[in-house]
C-alpha positions in Angstrom: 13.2 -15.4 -17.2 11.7 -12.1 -15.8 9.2 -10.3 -17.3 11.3 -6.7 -17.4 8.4 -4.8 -18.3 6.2 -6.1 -15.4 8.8 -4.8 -13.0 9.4 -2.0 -14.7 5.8 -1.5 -14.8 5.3 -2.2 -10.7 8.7 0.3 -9.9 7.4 3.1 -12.3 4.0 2.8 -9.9 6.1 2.7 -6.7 8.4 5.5 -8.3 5.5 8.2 -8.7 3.8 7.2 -5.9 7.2 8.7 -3.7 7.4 11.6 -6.3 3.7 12.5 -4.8 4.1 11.8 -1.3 7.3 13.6 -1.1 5.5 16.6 -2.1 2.3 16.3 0.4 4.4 15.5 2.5 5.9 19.2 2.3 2.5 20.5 3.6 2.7 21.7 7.3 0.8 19.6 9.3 -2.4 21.0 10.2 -2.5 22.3 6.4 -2.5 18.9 5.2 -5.2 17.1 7.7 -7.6 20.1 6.9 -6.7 19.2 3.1 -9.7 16.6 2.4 -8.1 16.1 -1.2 -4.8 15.9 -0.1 -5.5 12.8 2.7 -6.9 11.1 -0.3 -4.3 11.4 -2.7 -1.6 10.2 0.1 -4.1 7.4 1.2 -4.3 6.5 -2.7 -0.8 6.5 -3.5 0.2 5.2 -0.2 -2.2 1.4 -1.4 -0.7 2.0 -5.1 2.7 2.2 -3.7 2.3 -0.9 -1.0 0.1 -2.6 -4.0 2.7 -2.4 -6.7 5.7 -4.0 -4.3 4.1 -6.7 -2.5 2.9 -7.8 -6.5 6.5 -7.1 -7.5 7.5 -9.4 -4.7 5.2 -12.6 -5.1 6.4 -12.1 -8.8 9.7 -12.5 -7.9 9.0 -14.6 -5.4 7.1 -17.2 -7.8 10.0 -16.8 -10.4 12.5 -17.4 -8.6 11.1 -21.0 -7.3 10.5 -19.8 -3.8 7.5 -21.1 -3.9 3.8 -19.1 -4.0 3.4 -16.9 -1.1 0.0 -17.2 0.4 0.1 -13.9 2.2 1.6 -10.5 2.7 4.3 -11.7 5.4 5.1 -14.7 3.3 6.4 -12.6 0.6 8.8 -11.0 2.8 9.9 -14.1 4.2 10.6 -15.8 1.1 12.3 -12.9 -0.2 14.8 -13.0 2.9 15.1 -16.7 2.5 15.7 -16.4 -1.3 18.6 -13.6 -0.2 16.5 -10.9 -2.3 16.1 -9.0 0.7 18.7 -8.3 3.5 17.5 -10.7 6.4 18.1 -7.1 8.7 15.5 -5.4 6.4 13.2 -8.8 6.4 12.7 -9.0 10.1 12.2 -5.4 11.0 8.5 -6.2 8.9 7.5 -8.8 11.1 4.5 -7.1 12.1 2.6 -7.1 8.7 -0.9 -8.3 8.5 -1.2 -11.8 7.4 -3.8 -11.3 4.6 -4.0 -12.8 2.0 -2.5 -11.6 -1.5 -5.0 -10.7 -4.1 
């Protein structure tokens, strides 16, 4: 059984973490690189964001008896292997760092 409130949890991160990067990313260019703060905040949210799904994957990963993904690239291969995620979508991530998950 899935915890619902742990995904919940990890998409409600992922969610506001687009809502603010949608609206830096509104700022003209030069605006935004001058903009200490706002490189920051995208840098922050950005590592939530990326944080929050590759836990939400080795969660469902894990319960879903794919096995314990030892690293970020193994997440996304078991969730193409598992059929979670589209094997198109899977394979155009190839080039992810193989570190390990925290």
């Amino acid at each position: 059984m899935f915890n619902e409130e742990l995904i919940a949890a990890r998409l409600g991160i992922i969610q506001s973490a687009i809502r603010r990067l949608q609206l830096l990313a509104r700022l003209p260019r030069e605006q935004f690189l001058q903009d200490e703060d706002a490189v920051d905040i995208t840098e922050n949210r950005l590592r939530r964001a990326l944080e929050a799904l590759f836990d939400l994957g080795r969660y469902l990963v894990v319960k879903s008896g794919l096995g314990v993904p030892q690293d970020y690239r193994a997440i996304i291969e078991k969730l193409k292997d598992g059929q979670i995620l589209p094997a198109d979508f899977a394979s155009g991530h190839g080039r992810l760092p193989q570190s390990s998950c925290p």
